[in-house]
MITIZA-847507 format. One record per residue (C-alpha): residue in three letters; y, z, x. Coordinates in nm, 2 decimals, decimal comma. Layout:
REM residues N
[ALA [Y Z X]] ...
//
This chain:
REM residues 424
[UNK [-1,38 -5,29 -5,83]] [UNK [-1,74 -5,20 -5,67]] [UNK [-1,85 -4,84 -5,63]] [UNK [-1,80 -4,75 -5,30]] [UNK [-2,10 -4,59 -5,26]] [UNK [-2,29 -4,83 -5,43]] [UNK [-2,17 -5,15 -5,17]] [UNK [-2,24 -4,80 -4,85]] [UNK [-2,63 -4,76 -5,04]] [UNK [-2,72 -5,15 -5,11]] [UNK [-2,55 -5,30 -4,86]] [UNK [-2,87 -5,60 -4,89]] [UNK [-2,82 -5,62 -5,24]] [UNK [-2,47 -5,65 -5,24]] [UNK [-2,48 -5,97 -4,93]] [UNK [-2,74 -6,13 -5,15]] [UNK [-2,50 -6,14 -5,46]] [UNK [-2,18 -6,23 -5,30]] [UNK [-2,40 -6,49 -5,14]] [UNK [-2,52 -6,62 -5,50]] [UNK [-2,13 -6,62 -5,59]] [UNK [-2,06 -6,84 -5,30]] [UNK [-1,78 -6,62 -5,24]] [UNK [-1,72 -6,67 -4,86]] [UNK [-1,72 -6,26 -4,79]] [UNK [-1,81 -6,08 -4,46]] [UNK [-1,92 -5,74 -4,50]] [UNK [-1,92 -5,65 -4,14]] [UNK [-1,58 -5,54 -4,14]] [UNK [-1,65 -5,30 -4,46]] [UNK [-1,96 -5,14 -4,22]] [UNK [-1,72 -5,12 -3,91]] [UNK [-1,48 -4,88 -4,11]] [UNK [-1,74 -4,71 -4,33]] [UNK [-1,89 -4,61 -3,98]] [UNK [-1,56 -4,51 -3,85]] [UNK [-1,47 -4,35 -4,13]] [UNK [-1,79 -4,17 -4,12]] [UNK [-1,75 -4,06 -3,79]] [UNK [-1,40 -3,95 -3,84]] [UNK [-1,49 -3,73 -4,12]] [UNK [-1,76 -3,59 -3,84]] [UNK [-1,51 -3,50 -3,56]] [UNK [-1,26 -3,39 -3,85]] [UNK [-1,50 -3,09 -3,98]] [UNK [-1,62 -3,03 -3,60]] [UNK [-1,24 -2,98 -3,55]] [UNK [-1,17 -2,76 -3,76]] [UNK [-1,46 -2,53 -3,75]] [UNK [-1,39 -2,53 -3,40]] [UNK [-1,01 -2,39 -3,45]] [UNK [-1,14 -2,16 -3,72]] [UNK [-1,33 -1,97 -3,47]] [UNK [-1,02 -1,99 -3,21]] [UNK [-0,82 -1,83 -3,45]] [UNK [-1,05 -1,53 -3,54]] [UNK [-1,11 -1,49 -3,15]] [UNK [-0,72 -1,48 -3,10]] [UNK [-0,71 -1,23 -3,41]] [UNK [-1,01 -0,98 -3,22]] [UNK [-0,84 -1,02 -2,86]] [UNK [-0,50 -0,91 -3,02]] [UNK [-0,65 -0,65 -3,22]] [UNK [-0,81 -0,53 -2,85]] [UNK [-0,47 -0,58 -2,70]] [UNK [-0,54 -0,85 -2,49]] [UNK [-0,39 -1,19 -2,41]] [UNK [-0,46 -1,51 -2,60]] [UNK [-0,29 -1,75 -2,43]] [UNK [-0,55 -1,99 -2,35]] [UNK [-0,72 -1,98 -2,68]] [UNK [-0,37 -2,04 -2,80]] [UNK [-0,33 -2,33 -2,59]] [UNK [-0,66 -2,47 -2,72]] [UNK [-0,56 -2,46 -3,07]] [UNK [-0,26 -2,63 -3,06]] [UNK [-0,41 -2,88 -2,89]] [UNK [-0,69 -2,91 -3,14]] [UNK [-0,43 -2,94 -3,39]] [UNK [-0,30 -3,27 -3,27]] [UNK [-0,61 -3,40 -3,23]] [UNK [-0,68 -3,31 -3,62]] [UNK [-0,34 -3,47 -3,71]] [UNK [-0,45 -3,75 -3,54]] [UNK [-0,79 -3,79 -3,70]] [UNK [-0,64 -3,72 -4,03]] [UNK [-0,40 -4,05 -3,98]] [UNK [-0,67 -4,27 -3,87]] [UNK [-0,89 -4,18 -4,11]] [UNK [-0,60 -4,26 -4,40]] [UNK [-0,57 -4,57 -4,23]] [UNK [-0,99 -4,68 -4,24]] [UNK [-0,97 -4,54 -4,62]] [UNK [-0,68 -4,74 -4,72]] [UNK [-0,83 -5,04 -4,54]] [UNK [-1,16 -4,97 -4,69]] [UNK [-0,99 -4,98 -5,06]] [UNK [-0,82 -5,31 -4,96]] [UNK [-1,17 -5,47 -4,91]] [UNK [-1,27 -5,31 -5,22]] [UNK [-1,01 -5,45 -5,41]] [UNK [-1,06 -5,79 -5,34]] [UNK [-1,46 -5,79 -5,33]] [UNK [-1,55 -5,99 -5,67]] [UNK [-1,80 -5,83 -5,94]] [UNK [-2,17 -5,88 -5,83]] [UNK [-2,32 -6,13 -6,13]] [UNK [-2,57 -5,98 -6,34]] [UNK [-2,93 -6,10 -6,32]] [UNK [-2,95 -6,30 -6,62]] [UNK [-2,64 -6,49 -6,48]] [UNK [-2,79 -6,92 -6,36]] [UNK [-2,76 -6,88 -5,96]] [UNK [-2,56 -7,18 -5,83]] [UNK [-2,28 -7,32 -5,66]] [UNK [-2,05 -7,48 -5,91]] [UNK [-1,97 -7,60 -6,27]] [UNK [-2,25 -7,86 -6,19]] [UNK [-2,46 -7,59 -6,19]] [UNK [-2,35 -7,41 -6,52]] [UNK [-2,63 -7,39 -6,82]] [UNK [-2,54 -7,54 -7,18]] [UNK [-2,70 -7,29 -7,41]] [UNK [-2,60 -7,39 -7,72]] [UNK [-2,43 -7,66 -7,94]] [UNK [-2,24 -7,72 -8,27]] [UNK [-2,16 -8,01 -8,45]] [UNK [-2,14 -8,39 -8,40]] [UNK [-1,87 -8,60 -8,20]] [UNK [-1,63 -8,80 -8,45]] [UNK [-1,67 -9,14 -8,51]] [UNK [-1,38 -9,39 -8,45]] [UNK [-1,31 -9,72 -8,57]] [UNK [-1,04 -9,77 -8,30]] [UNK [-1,02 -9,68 -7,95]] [UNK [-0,90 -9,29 -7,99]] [UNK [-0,53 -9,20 -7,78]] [UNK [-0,49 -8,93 -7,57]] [UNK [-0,30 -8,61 -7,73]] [UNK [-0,03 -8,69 -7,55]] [UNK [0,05 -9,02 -7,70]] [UNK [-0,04 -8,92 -8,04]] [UNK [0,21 -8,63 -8,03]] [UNK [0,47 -8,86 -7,92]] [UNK [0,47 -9,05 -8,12]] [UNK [0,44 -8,85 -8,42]] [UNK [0,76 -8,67 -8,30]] [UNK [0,60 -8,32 -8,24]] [UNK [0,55 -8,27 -7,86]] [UNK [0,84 -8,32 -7,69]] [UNK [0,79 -8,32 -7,27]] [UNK [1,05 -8,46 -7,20]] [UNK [1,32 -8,21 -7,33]] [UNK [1,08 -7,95 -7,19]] [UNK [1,12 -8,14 -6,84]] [UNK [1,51 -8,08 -6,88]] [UNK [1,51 -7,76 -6,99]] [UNK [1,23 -7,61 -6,82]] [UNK [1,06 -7,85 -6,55]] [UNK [0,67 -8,01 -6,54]] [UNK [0,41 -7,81 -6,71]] [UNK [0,62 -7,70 -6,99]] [UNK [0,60 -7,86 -7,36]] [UNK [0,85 -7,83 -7,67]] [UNK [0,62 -7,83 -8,03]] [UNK [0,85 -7,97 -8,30]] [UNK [0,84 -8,01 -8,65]] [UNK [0,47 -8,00 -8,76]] [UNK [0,37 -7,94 -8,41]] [UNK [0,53 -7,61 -8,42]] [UNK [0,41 -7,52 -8,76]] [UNK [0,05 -7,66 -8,64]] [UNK [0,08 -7,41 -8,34]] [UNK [0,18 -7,08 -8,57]] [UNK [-0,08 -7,18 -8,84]] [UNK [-0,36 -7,17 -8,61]] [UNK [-0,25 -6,81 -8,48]] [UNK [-0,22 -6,69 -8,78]] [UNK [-0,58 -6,84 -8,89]] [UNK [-0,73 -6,72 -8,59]] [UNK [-0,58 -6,34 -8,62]] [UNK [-0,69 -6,36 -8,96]] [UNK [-1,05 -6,42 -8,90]] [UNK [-1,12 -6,18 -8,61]] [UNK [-0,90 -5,85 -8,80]] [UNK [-1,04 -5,95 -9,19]] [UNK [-1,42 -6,06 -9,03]] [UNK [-1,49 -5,92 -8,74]] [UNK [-1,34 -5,56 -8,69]] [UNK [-1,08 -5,64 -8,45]] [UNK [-0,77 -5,43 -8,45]] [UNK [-0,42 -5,66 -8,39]] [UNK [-0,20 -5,54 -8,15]] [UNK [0,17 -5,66 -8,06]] [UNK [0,15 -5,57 -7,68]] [UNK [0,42 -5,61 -7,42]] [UNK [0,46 -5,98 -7,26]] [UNK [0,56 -5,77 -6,92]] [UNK [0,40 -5,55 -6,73]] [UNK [0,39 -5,32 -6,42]] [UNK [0,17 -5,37 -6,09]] [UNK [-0,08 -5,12 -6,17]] [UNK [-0,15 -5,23 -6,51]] [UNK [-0,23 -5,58 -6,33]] [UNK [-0,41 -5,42 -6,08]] [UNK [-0,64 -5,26 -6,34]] [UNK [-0,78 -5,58 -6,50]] [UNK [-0,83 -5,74 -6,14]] [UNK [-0,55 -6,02 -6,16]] [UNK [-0,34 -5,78 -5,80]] [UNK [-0,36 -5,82 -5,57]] [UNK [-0,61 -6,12 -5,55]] [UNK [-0,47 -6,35 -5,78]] [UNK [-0,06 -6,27 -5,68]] [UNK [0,01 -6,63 -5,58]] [UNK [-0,12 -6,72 -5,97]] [UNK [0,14 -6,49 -6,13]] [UNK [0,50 -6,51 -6,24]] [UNK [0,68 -6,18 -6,12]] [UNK [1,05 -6,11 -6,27]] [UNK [1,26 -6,06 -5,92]] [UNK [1,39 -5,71 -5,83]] [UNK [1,20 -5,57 -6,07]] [UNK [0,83 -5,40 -6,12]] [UNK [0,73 -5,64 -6,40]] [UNK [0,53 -5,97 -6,40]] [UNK [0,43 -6,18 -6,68]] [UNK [0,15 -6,16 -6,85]] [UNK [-0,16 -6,42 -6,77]] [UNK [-0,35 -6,37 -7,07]] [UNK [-0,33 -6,06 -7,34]] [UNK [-0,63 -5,93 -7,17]] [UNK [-0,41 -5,75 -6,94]] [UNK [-0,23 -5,53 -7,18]] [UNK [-0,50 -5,48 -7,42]] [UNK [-0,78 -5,34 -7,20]] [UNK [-0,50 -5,10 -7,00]] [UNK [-0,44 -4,95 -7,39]] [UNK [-0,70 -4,68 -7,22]] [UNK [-0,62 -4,70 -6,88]] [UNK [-0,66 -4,36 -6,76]] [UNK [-0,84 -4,25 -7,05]] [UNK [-1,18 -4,04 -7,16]] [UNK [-1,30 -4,17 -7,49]] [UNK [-1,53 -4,00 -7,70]] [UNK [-1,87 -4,26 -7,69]] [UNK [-1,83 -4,21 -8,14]] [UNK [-1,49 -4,43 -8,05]] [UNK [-1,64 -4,67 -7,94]] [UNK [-1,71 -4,97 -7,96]] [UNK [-1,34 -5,05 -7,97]] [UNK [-1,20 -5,41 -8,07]] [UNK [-0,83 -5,58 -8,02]] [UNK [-0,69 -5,89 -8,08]] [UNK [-0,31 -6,02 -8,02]] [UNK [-0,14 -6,33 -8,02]] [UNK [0,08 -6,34 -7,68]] [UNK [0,24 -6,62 -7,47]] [UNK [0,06 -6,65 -7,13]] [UNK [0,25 -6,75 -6,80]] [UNK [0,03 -6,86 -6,51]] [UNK [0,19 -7,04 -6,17]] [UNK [-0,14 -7,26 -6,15]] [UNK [-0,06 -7,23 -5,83]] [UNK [-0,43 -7,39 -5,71]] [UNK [-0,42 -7,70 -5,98]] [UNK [-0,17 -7,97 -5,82]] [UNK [-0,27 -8,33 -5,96]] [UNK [-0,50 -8,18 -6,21]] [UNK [-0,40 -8,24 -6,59]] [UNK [-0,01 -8,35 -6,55]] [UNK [0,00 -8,49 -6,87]] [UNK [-0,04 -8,30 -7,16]] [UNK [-0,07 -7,94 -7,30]] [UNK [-0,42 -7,87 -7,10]] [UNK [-0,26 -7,69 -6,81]] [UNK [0,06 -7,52 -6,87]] [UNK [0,25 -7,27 -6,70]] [UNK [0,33 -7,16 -7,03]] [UNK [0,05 -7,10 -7,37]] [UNK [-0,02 -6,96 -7,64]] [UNK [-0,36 -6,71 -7,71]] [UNK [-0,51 -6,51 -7,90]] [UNK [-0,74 -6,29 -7,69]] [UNK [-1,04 -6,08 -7,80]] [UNK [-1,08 -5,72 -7,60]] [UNK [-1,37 -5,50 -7,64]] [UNK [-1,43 -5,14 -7,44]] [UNK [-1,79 -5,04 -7,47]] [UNK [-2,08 -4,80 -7,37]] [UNK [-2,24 -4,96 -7,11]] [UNK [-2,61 -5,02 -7,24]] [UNK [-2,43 -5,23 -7,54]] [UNK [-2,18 -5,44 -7,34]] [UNK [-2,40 -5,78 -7,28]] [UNK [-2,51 -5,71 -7,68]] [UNK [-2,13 -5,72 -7,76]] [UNK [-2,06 -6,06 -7,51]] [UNK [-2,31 -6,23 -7,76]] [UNK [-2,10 -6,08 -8,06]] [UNK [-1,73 -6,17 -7,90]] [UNK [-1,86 -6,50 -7,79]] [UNK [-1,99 -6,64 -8,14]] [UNK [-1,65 -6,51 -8,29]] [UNK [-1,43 -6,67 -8,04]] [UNK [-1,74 -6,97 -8,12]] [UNK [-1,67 -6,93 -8,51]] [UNK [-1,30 -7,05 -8,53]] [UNK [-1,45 -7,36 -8,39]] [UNK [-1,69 -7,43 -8,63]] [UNK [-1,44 -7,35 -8,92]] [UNK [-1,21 -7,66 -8,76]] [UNK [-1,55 -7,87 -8,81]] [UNK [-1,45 -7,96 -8,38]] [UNK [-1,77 -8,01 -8,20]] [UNK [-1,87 -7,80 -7,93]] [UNK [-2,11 -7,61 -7,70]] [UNK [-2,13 -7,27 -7,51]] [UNK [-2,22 -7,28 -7,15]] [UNK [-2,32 -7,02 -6,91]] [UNK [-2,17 -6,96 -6,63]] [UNK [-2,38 -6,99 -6,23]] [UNK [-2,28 -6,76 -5,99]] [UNK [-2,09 -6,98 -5,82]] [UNK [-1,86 -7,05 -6,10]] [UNK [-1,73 -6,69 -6,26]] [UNK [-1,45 -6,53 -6,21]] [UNK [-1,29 -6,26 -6,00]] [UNK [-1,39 -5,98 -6,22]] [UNK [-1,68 -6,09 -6,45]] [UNK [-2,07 -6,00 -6,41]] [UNK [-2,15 -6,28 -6,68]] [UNK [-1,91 -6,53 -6,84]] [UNK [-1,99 -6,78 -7,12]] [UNK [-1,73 -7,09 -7,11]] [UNK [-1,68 -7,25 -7,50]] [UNK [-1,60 -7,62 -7,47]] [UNK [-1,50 -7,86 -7,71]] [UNK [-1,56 -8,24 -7,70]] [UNK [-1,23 -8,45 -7,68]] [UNK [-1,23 -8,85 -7,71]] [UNK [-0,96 -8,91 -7,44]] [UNK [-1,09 -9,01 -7,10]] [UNK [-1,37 -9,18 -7,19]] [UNK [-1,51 -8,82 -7,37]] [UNK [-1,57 -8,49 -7,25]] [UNK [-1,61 -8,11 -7,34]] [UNK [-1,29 -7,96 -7,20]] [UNK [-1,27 -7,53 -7,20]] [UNK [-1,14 -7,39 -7,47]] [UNK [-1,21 -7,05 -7,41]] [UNK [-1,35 -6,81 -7,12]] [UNK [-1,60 -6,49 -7,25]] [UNK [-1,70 -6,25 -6,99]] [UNK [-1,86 -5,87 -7,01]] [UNK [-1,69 -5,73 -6,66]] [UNK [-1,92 -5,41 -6,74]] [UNK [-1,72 -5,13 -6,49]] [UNK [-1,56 -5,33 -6,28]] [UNK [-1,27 -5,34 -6,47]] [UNK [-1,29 -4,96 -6,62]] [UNK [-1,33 -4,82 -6,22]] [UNK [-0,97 -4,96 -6,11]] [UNK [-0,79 -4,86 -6,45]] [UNK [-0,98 -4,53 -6,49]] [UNK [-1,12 -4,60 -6,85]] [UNK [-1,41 -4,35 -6,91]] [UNK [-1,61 -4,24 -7,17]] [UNK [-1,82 -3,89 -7,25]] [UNK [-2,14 -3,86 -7,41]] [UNK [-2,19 -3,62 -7,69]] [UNK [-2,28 -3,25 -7,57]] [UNK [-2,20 -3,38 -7,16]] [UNK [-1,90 -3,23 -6,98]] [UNK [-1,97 -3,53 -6,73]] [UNK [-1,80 -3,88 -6,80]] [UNK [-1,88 -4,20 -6,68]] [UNK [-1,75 -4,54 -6,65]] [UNK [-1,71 -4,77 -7,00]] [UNK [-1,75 -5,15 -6,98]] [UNK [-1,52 -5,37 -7,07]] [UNK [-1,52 -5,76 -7,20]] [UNK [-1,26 -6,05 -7,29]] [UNK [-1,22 -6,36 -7,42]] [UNK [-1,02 -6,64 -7,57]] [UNK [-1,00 -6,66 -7,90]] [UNK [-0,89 -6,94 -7,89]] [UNK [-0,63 -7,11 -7,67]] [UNK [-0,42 -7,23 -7,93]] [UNK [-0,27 -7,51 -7,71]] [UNK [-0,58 -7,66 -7,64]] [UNK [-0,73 -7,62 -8,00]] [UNK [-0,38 -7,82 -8,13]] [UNK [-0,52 -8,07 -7,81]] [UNK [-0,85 -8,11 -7,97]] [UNK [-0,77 -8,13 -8,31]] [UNK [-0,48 -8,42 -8,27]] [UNK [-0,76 -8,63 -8,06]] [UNK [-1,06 -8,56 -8,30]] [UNK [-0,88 -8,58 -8,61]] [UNK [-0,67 -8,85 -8,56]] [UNK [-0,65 -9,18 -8,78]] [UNK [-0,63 -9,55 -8,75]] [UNK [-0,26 -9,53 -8,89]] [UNK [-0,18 -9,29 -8,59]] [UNK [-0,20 -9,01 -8,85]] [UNK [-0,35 -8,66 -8,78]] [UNK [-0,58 -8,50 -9,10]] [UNK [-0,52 -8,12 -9,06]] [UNK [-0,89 -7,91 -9,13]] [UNK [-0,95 -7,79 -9,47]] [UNK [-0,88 -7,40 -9,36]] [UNK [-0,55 -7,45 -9,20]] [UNK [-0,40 -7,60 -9,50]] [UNK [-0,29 -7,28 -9,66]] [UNK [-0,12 -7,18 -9,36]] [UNK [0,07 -7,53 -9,38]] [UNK [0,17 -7,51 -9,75]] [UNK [-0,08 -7,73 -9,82]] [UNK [0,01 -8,02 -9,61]] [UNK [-0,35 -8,21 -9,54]] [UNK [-0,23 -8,44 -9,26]] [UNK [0,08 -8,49 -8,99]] [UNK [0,24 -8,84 -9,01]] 
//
């Protein structure tokens, strides 16, 4: 969420970067109520002053033994005026929060201006596409007809959008968990976490997902409790409410967690496959950090969500983000894509890396305090995939598959699949 204050004082600043997200928002109903509201606070304090002085006029006229009753009448009515004032003025400040809370982060200037993914900058690349002998199948088919994607049992049991991993599918989808928990707790400092696959309102609310997003959620009926999206909803509220001493920090999670998502805006995209699901697999990479180190530690999160990658040997690149493409709550977002031979070839996302820098610490109350200050201030938070696990199994069944309709598995996942080097 933006600073109030900050949207009141550079009010320019903030058209000019809603503009550059292409985000469709009129401020003018934000200045109407901040007037108001402005106002209101004005007549409020006049108000009041004004019955403070009635009642110590009532007090001297009573000491003096004479009547009050005018003065009296004035103050009552003054007092439903105030009560009056005071219900408006909860009703501009409520309002005022509501535009608040769905006003999108403002993008950081070293974020491409543009309009849409056509507009996104490739910054970097790894690796080579894989040379094929044959004409390559889809993931789809190849897990078909191995016997380890089953979507049409999922279909029965479950509806479209859902998937059941058999056999070496399954194993394939718990080996590269395990390999990717592995990396970032052993390599790169990140501290596993079990969290809940449930949460409450407010704990949505604090990572930006409510009330924006609602229709993109899956909400348990009759209860307080929605599914989780993506882990970075449980892992950056650890803190929520929270002043952390700035020697804590930077701090580092990881978990595995299931992710449910309506993909309520993606009719006739992707129905085939494991690419869009309402139900995933993820390991997710959460970091809270001072803020003069958080776009240093979006480099760092991005290259280790980049590095299980590379250790698959699946060609990819990292792309950043335009204005017009980020999301909700991010001030600068790298997308990692790999390359996949189905459709012709093309890098699909495999993983989303923003720094949200306050935006998410303001609406869940995450602060830290500096050493020898009594005066806290906001932390910065950042996320990412690390990796989508349903994806990664999507790219490594199309980039590794063989001429016999075989699928080699990588070099570092064999340990995790007692040593099995390909699916047949």
């Amino acid at each position: 969420m933006l600073d109030l204050s900050f949207v009141r004082e550079n009010l320019d600043l903030v058209r000019a970067k809603l503009a550059d997200r292409h985000a469709g928002f009129d401020l003018a109903p934000f200045v109407r109520l901040d007037e108001e509201r402005r106002t209101l606070l004005k007549d409020a304090e006049g108000l009041n002053q004004r019955r403070n002085q009635i009642n110590a006029e009532i007090t001297s006229l009573k000491k003096a033994g004479q009547g009050a009753s005018a003065l009296i009448a004035e103050g009552k009515e003054l007092g439903e005026r105030n009560k009056t004032c005071e219900t408006r003025l909860k009703e501009v400040q409520a309002r005022i929060e509501e535009i608040l809370m769905v006003l999108p982060n403002l993008p950081h200037d070293s974020v491409p201006v543009g309009r849409d993914a056509a507009d996104n900058v490739v910054v970097r690349a790894w690796g080579e596409k894989p040379s094929f002998g044959f004409a390559p199948k889809p993931h789809w088919e190849i897990g078909e007809s191995l016997g380890i994607i089953d979507f049409k049992r999922a279909a029965l049991i479950a509806g479209a959008r859902f998937s059941v991993m058999m056999g070496a599918g399954a194993r394939l989808e718990r080996a590269l968990i395990n390999f990717m928990l592995d990396v970032q707790t052993r390599e790169h400092g990140y501290r596993e976490a079990i969290p809940p696959f449930m949460v409450n309102s407010k704990t949505m609310t604090g990572t930006g997902q409510l009330p924006k997003f609602k229709e993109d959620l899956f909400k348990v009926e009759g209860t307080d409790y929605w599914l989780v999206p993506t882990a970075e909803v449980p892992l950056t509220n650890l803190h929520a409410g929270e002043v952390l001493d700035e020697e804590m920090l930077p701090l580092r999670y990881t978990a595995y967690t299931p992710c449910f998502r309506s993909e309520a805006g993606s009719y006739g995209k992707d129905v085939r496959g494991l690419i869009r699901q309402h139900q995933f697999n993820k390991v997710e990479l959460v970091a809270i950090t001072k803020p003069e180190s958080s776009h240093e530690e979006l480099e760092r999160l991005t290259g280790n969500a980049e590095e299980i990658l590379r250790r698959l040997g699946l060609h990819h690149r990292v792309v950043a983000l335009c204005t017009g493409d980020m999301g909700f709550a991010s001030a600068k977002t790298y997308d990692i894509e790999v390359w996949l031979p189905s459709d012709g070839g093309a890098f699909r996302e495999i993983s989303s890396c923003s720094n949200c820098e306050a935006f998410q610490a303001r609406r869940a109350d995450i602060r830290l305090r500096r050493r020898g200050k009594t005066r806290t201030e906001l932390a910065h938070t950042l996320n990412g995939s690390g990796l989508a696990v349903g994806r990664t199994v999507v790219a490594l069944l199309e980039n590794y598959q063989q001429a016999d309709g075989t699928v080699v598995i990588p070099p570092v996942l064999r340990p995790y699949m007692d040593s099995q080097d390909r699916i047949t």
